[in-house]
N, C-alpha and C positions, 0 to 999 in steps of 0.2 A: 060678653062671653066670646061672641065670635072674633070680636076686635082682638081679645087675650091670646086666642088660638092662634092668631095669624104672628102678634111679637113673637110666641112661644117658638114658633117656626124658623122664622128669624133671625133669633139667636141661632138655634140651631145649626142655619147653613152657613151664619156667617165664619166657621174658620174655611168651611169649602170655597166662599166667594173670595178671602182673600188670597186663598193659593192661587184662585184661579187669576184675580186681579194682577200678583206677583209672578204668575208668571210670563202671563200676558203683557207685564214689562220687563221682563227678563228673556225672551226671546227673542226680538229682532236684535240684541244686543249679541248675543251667542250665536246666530247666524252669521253676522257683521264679521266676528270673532274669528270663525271659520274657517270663512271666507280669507282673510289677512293670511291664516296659518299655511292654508293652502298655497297662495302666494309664496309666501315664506321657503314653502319645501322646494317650491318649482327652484326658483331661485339659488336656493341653498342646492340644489340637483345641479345648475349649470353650472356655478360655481365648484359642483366638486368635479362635472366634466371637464372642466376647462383648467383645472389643476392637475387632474388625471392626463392629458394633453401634453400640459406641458412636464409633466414627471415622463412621460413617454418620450420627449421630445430632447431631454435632460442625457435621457438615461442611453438615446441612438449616440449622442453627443458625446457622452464619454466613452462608451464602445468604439468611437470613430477614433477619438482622442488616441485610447487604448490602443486600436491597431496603428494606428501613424507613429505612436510612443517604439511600438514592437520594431515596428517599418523601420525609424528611424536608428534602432538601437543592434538590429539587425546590419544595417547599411555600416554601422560607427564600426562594430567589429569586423566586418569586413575590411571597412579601409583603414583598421588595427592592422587585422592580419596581412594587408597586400603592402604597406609601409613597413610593415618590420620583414617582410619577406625581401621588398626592395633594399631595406636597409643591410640585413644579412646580405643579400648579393651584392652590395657595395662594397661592403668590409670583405668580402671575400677578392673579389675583384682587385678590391685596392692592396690587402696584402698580398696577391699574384702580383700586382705591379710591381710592390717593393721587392716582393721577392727575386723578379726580372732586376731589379734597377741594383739591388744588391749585387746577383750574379754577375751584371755585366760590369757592375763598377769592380766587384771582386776579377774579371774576367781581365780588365783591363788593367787593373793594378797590377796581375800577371805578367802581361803583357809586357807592360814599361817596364817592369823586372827585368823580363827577358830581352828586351832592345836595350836597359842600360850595360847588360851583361854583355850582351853582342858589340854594344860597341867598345867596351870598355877592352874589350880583347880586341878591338879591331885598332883603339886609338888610343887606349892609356884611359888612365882617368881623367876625369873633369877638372880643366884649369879652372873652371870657377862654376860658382852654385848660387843662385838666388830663390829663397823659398819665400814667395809671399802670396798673399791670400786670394791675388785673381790669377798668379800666373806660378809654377815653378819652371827655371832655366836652368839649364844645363850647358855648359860651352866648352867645346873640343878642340883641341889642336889637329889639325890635319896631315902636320908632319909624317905622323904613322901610317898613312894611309899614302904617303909618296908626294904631297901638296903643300907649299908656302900658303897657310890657308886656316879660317879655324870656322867651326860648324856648332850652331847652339840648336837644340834640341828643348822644346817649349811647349809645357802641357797646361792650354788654357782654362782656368778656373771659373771663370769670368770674360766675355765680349770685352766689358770695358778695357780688358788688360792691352786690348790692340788695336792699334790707328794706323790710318794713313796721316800722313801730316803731309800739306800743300802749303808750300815754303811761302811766306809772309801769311799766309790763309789764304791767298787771291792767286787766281788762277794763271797773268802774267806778273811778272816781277822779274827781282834781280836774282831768284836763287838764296836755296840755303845750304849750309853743308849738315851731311849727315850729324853729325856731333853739336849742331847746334840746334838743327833740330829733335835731339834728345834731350837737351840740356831746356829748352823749353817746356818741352815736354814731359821734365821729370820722367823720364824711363831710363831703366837700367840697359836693356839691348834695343839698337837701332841698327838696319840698312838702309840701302838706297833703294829706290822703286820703278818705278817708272823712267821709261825711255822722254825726250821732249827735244826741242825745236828752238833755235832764235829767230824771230824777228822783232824789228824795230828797237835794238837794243833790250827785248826782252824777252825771257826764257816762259814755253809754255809747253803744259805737256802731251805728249801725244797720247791719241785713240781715244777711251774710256778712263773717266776720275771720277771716283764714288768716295764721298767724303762722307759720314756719319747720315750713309742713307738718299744722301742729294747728288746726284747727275749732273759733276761741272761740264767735264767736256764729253760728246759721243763723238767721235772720228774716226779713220784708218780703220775700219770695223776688220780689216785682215791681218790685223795682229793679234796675238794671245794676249786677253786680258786673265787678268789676276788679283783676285779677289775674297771677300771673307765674308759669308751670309749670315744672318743674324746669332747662328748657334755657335760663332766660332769656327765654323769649318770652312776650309778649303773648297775654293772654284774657281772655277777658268775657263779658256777656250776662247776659240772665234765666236764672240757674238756680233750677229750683224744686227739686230732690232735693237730698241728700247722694249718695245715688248717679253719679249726671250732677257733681257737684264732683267727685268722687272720678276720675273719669273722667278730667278734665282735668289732672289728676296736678297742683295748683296745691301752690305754695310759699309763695307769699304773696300779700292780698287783700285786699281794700274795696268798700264797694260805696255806688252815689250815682244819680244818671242825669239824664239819659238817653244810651243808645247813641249816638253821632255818625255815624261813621262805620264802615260791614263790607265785607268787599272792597271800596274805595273807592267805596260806593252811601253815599249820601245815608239816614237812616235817618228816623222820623216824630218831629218833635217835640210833645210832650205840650200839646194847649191850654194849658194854665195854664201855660206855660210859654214858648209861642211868640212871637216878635218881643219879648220882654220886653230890656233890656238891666242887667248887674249887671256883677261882678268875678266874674273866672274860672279854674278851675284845670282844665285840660283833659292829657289824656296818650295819646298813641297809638303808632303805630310807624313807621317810612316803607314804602316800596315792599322796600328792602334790610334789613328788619327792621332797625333802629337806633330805639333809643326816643326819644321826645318830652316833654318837660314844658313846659308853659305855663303863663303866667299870664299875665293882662289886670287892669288896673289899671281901679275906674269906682267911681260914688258920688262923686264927687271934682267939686266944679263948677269948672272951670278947668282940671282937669288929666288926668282922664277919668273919663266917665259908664257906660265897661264896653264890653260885645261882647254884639248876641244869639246866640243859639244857632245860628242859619239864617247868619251872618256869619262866624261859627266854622267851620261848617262848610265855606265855599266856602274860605276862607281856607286852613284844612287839606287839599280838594283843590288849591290852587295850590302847597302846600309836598311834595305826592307823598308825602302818605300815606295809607296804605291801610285801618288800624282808628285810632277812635276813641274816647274816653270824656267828659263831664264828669265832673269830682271836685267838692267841695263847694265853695262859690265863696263869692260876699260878702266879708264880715270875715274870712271863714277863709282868704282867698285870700296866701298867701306864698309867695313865693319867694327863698330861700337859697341864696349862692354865696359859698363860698370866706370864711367868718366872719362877711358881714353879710346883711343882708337887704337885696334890690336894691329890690324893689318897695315903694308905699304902700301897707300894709292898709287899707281904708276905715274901717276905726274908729278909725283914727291909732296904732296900737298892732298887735303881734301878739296875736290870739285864741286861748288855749286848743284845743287841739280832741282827738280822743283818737287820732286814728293819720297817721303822716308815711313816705311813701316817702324813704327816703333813699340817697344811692349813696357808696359805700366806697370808690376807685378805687386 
């Protein structure tokens, strides 16, 4: 009986013993569990600090981005607006230029107007006319003006249009005449230039020779050279340096004298030289810068005994120019136009000489 009591019991507790058995292995299993998840969050915690970090980090980055984007686009329109403000003041600028370059071309086509007018009253019309694209020429008889003589009038288009030519190219030799060095030189008007010297059977020339920019000779520095600076224009004078040439940026040169005329003043003529009358080769410019060549025919009994220098010069202020030169004159005195020679050289013949402006047009 008591034994039955005790199974009776037994059963009884047995569903409490297996909870209790179950759970008893189900718990350090669920601590373990925990334990892991706990892990887990920490982890999953720094993980999302350290994406929080870098979203932070992202986020300074494109802000920075953003302002250097601004910065930069800021900077671009500025040097928009300071280029087209430069540009505007260019085009302004440059149509003032043209506008200047118009007026004064417009100023000086006036001008030539006006001096072909003057002379054309002073000398008849032009014996002959060459219009070409470095140079136009104009050439006068001087008869009107009381001269055996004829005067071309020459508005350079173009440097290239004018040379000196040094008779063989080398600086002694035998001489060329004017006409043949035109005839080499293909140019329509040639004179003679430079004064020059014999020895040893050979002709060379005095003071200052400037040939396409190169210094043959510097000597006699007390003579008037004469000369053409890069732009085509007119110069001269006593230079005694190389330095003071150099200055004048010359192209090409000769030299003779005396000075005539400098800003349209009367300049001194040399005693030995005063009221003398010969054959003359003279070249200057006008008031409108357009160049001059002359020559006067003399030695000639009948046909003419020349021009003094003090005649020349009044002469040159009634035709409105402003500088002056003698070139060598006498026998050397020729003037070329258009194939022949217009003028009489006094020795009935052209002379030798060693250097000839000539114009290429």
């Amino acid at each position: 009986m008591h034994f039955k009591l005790q199974i009776f019991i037994l059963f009884l507790l047995a569903p409490f013993l297996g909870l209790g058995i179950a759970y008893a292995q189900l718990q350090p299993f669920a601590l373990n569990e925990m334990g892991t998840l706990a892990i887990r969050e920490e982890a999953f915690a720094a993980e999302v600090g350290k994406t929080h970090e870098q979203l932070l980090g992202l986020t300074e980055g494109l802000r920075e981005a953003r302002r250097t984007a601004e910065t930069s686009h800021l900077l671009a329109g500025l040097i928009r607006e300071n280029a087209h403000g430069e540009l505007i003041a260019y085009e302004q600028q440059h149509a003032a230029l043209q506008a200047l370059l118009k007026a004064s071309g417009e100023q000086r086509s006036a001008s030539g107007d006006m001096l072909d007018y003057l002379l054309a009253n002073m000398l008849g019309d032009p014996l002959g006319q060459t219009f070409g694209k470095n140079a136009t020429i104009k050439v006068y008889s001087l008869t009107e003006a009381g001269y055996r003589g004829y005067m071309a009038k020459v508005r350079l288009h173009n440097i290239e249009a004018l040379r000196v030519v040094l008779a063989g190219d080398e600086v002694g030799g035998q001489g060329e005449t004017t006409s043949a060095a035109a005839a080499r030189s293909e140019a329509v008007l040639a004179v003679n230039a430079g004064g020059f010297y014999a020895s040893g059977g050979k002709l060379y020339p005095v003071g200052i020779t400037v040939v396409d920019g190169e210094v043959l000779t510097f000597a006699d520095t007390h003579l008037s050279f004469v000369g053409f600076n890069r732009n085509g224009q007119l110069v001269g004078g006593v230079v005694t340096s190389r330095e003071q040439l150099a200055g004048m940026d010359v192209l090409h040169g000769a030299s003779f004298l005396p000075t005539l005329l400098q800003d349209g003043k009367k300049q001194p003529i040399p005693r030995e030289w005063a009221n003398t009358r010969h054959p003359r080769t003279l070249i200057g410019h006008f008031l409108n810068g357009d160049l001059l060549f002359i020559v006067i025919d003399g030695r000639r009994e009948g046909w003419s005994m020349g021009v003094t220098l003090e005649e020349a010069q009044d002469k040159l202020l009634e035709f409105n120019v402003r500088d002056a030169y003698n070139l060598d004159g006498g026998g050397s005195s020729t003037f070329y136009y258009d194939g022949k020679v217009l003028n009489r050289p006094s020795g009935g013949a052209e002379r030798r000489v060693t250097t000839n402006i000539v114009i290429i047009p």
